[in-house]
C-alpha positions in Angstrom: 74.8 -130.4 -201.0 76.8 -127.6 -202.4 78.3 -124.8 -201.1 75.9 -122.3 -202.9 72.6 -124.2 -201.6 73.9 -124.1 -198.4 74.7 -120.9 -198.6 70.7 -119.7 -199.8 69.3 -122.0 -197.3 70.9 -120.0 -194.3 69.8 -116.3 -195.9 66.4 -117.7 -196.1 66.2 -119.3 -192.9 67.6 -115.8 -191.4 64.8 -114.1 -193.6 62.2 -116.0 -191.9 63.2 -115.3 -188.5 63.6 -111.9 -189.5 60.0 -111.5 -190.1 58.7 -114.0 -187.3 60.2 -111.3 -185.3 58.9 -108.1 -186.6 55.5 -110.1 -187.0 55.4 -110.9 -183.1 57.1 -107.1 -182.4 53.2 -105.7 -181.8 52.4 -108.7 -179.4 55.4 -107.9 -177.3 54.4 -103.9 -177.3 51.3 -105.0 -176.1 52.5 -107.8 -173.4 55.2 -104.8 -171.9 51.9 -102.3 -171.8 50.0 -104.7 -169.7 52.9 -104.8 -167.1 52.1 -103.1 -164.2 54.4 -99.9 -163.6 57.7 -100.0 -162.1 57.4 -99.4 -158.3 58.4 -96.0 -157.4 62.0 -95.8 -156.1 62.5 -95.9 -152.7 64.3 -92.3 -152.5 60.6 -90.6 -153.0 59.4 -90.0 -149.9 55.9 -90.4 -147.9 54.6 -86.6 -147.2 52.6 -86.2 -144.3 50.5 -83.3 -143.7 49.1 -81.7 -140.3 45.0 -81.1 -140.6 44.8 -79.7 -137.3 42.4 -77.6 -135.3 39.8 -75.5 -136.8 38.7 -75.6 -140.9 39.7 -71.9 -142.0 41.2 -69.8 -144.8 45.1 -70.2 -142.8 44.7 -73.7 -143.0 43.5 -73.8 -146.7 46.2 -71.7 -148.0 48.2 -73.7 -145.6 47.4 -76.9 -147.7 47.7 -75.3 -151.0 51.2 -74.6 -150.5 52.0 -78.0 -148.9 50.3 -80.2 -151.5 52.1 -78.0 -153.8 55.4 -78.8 -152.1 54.5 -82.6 -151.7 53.8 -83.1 -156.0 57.3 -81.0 -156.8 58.9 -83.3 -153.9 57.5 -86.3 -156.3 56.4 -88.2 -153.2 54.5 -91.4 -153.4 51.7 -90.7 -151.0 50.4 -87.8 -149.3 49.3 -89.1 -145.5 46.4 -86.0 -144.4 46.8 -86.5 -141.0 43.0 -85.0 -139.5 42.3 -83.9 -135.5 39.9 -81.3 -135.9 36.2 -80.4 -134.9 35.5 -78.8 -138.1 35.1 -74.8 -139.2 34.3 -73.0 -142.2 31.9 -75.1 -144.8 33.5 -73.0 -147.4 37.0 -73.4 -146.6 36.6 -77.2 -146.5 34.8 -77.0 -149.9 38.0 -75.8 -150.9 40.5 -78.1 -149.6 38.4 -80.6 -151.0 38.6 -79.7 -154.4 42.6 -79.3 -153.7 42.7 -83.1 -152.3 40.5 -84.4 -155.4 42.6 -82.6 -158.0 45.8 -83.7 -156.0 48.2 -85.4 -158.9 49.3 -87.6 -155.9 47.6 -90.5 -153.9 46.3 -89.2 -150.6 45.4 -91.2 -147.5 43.1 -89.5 -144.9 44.3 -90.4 -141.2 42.0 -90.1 -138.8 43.7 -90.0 -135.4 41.4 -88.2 -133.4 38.0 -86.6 -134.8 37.2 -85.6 -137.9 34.0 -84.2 -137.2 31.5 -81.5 -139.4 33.8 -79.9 -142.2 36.4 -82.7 -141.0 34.5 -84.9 -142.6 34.6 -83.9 -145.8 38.0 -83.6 -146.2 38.5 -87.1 -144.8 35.7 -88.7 -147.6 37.9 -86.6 -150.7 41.1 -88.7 -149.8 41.3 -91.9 -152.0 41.7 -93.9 -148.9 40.8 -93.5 -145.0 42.8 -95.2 -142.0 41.5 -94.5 -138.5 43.0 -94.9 -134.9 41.0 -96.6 -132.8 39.3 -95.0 -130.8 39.0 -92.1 -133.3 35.4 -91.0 -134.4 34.1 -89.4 -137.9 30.4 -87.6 -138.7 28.2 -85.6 -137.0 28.9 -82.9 -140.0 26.3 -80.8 -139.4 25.9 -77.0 -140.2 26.4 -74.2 -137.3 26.4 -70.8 -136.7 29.6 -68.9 -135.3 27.3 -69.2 -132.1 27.4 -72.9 -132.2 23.5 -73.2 -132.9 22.6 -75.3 -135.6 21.8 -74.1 -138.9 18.0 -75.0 -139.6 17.6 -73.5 -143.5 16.3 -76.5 -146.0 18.7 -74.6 -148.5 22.0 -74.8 -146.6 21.4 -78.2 -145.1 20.5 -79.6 -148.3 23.7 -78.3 -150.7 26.1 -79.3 -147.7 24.4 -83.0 -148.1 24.5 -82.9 -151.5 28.5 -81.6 -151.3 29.2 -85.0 -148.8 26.8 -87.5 -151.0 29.3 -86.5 -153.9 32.3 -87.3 -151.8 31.3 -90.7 -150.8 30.3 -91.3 -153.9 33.3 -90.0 -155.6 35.4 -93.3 -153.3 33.0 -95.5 -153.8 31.3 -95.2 -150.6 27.6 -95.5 -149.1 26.1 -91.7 -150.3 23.4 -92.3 -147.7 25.9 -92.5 -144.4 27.4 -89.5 -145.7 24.0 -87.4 -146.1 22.6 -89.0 -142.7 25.9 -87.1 -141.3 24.4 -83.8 -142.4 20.8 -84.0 -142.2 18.9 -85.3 -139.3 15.9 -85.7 -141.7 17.4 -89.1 -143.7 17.9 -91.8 -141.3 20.1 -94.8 -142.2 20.5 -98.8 -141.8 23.4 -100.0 -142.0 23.2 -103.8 -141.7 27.1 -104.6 -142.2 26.8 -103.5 -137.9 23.4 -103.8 -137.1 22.8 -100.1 -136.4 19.8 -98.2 -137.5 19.9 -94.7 -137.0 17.0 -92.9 -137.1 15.3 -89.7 -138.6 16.3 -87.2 -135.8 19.6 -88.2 -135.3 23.2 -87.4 -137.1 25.3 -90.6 -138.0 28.7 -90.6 -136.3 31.1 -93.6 -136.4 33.6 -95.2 -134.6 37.2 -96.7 -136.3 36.1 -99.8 -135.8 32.4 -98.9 -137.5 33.6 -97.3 -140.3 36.4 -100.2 -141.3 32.9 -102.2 -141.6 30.4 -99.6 -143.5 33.6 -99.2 -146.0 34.1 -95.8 -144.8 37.8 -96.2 -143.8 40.5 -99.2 -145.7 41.9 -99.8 -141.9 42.8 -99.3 -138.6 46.1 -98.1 -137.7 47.5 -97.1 -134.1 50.1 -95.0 -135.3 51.7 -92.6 -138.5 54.2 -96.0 -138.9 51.4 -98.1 -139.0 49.7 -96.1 -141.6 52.9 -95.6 -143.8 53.5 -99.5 -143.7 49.7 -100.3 -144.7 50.1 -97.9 -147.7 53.3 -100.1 -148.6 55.6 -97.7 -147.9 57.6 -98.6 -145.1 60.9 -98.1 -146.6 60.2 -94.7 -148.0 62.0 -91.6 -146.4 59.2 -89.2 -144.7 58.8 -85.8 -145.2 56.9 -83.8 -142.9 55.4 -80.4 -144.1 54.8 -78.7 -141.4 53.1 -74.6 -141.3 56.0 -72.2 -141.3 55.7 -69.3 -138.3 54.1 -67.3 -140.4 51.8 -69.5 -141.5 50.7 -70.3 -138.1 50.7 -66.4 -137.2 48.7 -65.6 -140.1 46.2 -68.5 -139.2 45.2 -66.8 -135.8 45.0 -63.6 -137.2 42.6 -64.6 -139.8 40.4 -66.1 -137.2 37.2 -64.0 -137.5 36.8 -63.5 -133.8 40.4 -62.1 -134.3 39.7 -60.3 -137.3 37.2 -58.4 -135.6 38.7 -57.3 -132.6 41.8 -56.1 -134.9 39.4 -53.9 -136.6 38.1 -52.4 -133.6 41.7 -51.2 -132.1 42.6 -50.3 -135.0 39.3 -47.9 -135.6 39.2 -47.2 -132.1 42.7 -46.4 -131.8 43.4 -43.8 -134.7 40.3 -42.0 -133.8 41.0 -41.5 -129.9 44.7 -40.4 -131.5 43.1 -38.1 -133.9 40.4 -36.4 -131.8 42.2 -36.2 -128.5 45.8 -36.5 -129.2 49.0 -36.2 -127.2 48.3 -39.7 -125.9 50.6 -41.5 -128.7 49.4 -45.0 -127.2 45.7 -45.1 -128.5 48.0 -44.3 -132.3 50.4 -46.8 -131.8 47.5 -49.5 -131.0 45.2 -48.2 -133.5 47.6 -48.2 -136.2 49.5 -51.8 -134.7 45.4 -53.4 -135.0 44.8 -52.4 -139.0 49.1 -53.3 -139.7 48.2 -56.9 -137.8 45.1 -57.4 -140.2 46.4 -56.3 -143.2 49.5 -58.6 -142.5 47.7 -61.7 -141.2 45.7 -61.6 -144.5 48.3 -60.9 -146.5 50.7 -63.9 -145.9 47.4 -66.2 -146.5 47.4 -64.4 -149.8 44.0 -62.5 -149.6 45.4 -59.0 -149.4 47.6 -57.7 -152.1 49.5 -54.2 -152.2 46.8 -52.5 -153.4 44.4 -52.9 -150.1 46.9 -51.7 -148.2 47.9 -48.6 -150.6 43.7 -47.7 -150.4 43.9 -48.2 -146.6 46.5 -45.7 -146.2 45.0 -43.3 -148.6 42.3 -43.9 -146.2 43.7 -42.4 -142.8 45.6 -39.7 -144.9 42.3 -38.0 -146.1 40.8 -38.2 -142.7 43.8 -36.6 -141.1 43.9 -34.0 -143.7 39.7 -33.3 -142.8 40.5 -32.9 -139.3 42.6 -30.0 -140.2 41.3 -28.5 -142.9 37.7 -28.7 -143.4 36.3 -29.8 -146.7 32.6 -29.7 -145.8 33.0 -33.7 -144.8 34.0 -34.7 -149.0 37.6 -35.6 -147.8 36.1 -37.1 -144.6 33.6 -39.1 -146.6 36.2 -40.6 -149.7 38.7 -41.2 -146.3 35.8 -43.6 -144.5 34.9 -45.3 -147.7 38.7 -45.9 -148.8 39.1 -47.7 -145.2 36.2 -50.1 -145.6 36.6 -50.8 -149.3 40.6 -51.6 -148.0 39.0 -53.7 -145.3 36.6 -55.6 -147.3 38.5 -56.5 -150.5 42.0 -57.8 -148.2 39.4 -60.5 -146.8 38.3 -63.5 -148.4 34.5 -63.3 -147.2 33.8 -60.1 -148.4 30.1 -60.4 -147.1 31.6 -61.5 -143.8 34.5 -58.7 -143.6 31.6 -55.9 -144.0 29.5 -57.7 -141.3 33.3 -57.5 -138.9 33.6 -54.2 -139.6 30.8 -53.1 -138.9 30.0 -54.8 -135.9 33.9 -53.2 -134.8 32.7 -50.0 -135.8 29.6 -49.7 -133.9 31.8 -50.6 -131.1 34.6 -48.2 -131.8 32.2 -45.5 -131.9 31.4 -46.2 -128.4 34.7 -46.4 -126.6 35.7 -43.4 -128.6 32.8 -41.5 -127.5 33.0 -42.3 -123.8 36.9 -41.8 -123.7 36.3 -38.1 -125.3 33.6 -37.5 -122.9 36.1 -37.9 -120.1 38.9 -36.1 -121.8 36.6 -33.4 -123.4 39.5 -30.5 -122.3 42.0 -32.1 -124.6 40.1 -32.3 -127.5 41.3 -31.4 -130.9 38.1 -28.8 -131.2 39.7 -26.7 -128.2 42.2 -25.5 -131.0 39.7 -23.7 -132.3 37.3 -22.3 -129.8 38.2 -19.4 -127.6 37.8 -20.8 -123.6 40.5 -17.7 -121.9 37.6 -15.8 -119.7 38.7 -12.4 -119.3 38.2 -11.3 -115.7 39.2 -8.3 -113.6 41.2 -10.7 -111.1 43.3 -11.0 -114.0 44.3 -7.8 -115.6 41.5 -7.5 -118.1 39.5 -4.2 -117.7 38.1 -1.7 -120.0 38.3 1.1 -117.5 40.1 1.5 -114.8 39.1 0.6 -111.5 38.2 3.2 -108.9 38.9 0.9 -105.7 40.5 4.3 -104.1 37.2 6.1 -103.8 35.7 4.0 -101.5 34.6 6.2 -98.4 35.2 9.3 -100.2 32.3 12.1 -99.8 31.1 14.3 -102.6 28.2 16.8 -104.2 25.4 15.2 -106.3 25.3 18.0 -109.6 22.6 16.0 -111.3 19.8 14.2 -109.7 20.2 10.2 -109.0 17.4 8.6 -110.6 19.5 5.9 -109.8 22.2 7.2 -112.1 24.0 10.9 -112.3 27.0 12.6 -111.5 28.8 13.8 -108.8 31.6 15.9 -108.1 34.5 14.7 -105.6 36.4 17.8 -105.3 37.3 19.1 -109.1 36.6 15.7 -110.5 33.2 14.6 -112.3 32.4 10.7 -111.3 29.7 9.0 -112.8 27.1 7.2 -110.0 24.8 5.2 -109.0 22.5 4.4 -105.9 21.3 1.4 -104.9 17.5 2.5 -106.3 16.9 5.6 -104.1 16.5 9.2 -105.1 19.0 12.0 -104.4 18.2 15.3 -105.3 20.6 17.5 -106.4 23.2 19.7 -104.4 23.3 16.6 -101.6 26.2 15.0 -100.2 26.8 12.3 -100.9 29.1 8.9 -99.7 30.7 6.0 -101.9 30.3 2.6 -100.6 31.2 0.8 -103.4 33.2 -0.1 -106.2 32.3 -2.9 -108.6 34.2 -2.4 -112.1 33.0 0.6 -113.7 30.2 0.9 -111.4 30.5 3.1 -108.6 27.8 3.0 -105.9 26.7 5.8 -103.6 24.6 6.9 -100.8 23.3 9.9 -99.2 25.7 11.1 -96.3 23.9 10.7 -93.2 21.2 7.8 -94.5 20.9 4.3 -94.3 22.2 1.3 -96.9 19.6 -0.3 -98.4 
């Protein structure tokens, strides 16, 4: 063969391995796409975040800022870990719109109770791990008195919001709404328990790992981090800052409420009987606490505090200068509208405040009752009495012409003049007549009136 056919036979060989290998280019695209992803390095960590105590706007803004920190940290897993008896339906609607739109895994662990609103933040995690021992249910609706809520209306959207959740994992929809309403009843064969209508569903660790409401067991965080596969990840453990926590209890609506009371309670004492300086100092330290607290949980903003201050400002200014009540009137409803719009319920904040109000009202009025001499309305009403005793007379007093006799000139009908040597003196008797030309005796001196009798006679 010659040089030159060999030569061909070697470009055309290379040819056709050139284009076997673009040809089979696509089906190798394809075969890498199929590939499951690259496991995540082992330098992103496992963040693990505290659901602890009671449901509330704190602990949502809490979470908001965690889960935040948690997706910028690029961790593999967010662990929730849950202990709580529940709280606000509303603030756990919106933590669990915060775990489903999470860009992250989550894993709900269950190391204690996650009971009513608890619940529900549990059944938004992808995946549930209990401790034993640990319950989860009984997510029904209360009142801040503890009574349960008996409205068809609220019962039946909370049910609906915990159906979606279950269903939203892949859970049983009818467990979750027979935690809510005592009206659905449930059998669940997978542990031969039928719970009937009248009764709220509430399961155990080891009951829910067999319903398919929790992926496992676990005794500990460890054992949770290992089952998610994750045991050689770093942890990182976002914890509430101490303002954070602060602004939790302060947002509390028992808290809220007695806040609101100082601080109404307080300026007013200050304002109508002042010169204390405490009732001020309180009063003003109550609003600063709730305008703070609800300010780090990001539901005041500069403004409610810039109204509340124009607030106290125009009622000072109608204390002291009266406007007819206008200034008074725009002060009170720059104070509530301040009040209402730094809180996140508005329709609770109003109820708070007015409730504190009513209450305000009545400490202020008893305290002024007993301190009614120190009131800021003595500044304006004349109390100095002006009595003899102490200097004040309009004529002079005629104590010296006690005893003395005189000459009536006029008759005393009881009143008429006498003379006392050279001098005229207006008299009086004491109701008898005197004729004129008698004599005449003063027995008494009281201001300008001058009483006399006839000399010789009787008092009467």
């Amino acid at each position: 063969m010659s040089k030159a056919k060999t030569g061909k036979l070697a470009l055309r060989s290379c040819f056709l391995l050139l284009l076997g290998l673009l040809m089979l280019l696509p089906y190798a695209t394809a075969f890498a796409d199929n590939q499951a992803p690259p496991a995540p390095p082992v330098s992103a960590p496992v963040a693990v975040i505290p659901v602890h105590q009671t449901i509330e706007t704190g602990l949502q803004k809490f979470l908001e800022r965690a889960i935040r920190e948690a997706e910028d940290s690029s961790v593999v897993c967010i662990i929730l870990d849950i202990d709580t008896l529940g709280g606000r339906v509303d603030s756990a609607e919106e933590i669990g719109e915060l775990i489903k739109g999470s860009k992250v895994p989550t894993v709900a662990y269950v190391h204690g109770r996650a009971v009513s609103a608890g619940s529900y933040i549990a059944l938004n995690a992808n995946q549930i791990v209990m401790e034993p021992g640990s319950t989860i249910g009984a997510a029904a609706v209360v009142d801040a008195g503890g009574n349960e809520v008996e409205s068809v209306k609220v019962i039946a959207h909370w049910a609906s919001q915990m159906r979606s959740a279950a269903e939203l994992r892949g859970r049983d929809p009818q467990i979750a709404e027979a935690m809510v309403d005592k009206n659905v009843g449930v059998d669940m064969k997978a542990i031969n328990r039928t719970v009937p209508k009248g009764q709220l569903v509430s399961l155990t660790a080891e009951e829910a790992v067999k319903v398919g409401y929790a992926e496992a067991t676990a005794s500990n965080m460890q054992e949770v981090i290992g089952f998610i596969k994750a045991a050689d990840h770093p942890v990182l453990n976002i914890e509430p800052s101490l303002a954070e926590k602060f602004s939790r209890f302060l947002t509390q609506p028992w808290v809220s409420m007695l806040l609101l009371f100082l601080g109404i309670a307080g300026i007013a004492i200050e304002l109508f009987v002042p010169g204390f300086g405490l009732p001020g100092i309180i009063g003003l330290l109550g609003f600063g606490l709730y305008f703070f607290g609800h300010y780090i949980v990001g539901f005041a903003g500069v403004e409610d505090i810039a109204l509340f201050i124009i607030g106290v400002v125009l009622l000072v200014i109608e204390i002291f200068v009266s406007s007819f009540g206008i200034l008074g009137l725009i002060g009170i409803a720059c104070l509530f509208s301040s009040v209402v719009m730094a809180a996140y319920n508005t329709k609770q904040a109003a109820l708070h405040l007015s409730v504190a109000f009513v209450l305000a009202v009545i400490v202020v009025g008893i305290f002024i009752w007993i301190f009614k001499d120190r009131g800021v309305w003595n500044r304006f009403i004349l109390k100095e009495e002006l009595r003899s005793e102490k200097g004040y007379n309009s004529v002079p007093i005629r104590t010296d012409l006690v005893g003395k006799s005189g000459t009536s000139i006029t008759p005393l009908r009881p009143a008429g003049t006498i003379y006392i040597g050279d001098e005229r003196i207006d008299v009086v008797t004491s109701g008898e007549f005197i004729a004129v030309g008698k004599q005449v005796v003063i027995v008494q001196v009281d201001g300008a009136r001058i009483v006399v009798r006839e000399a010789g006679g009787t008092m009467h």
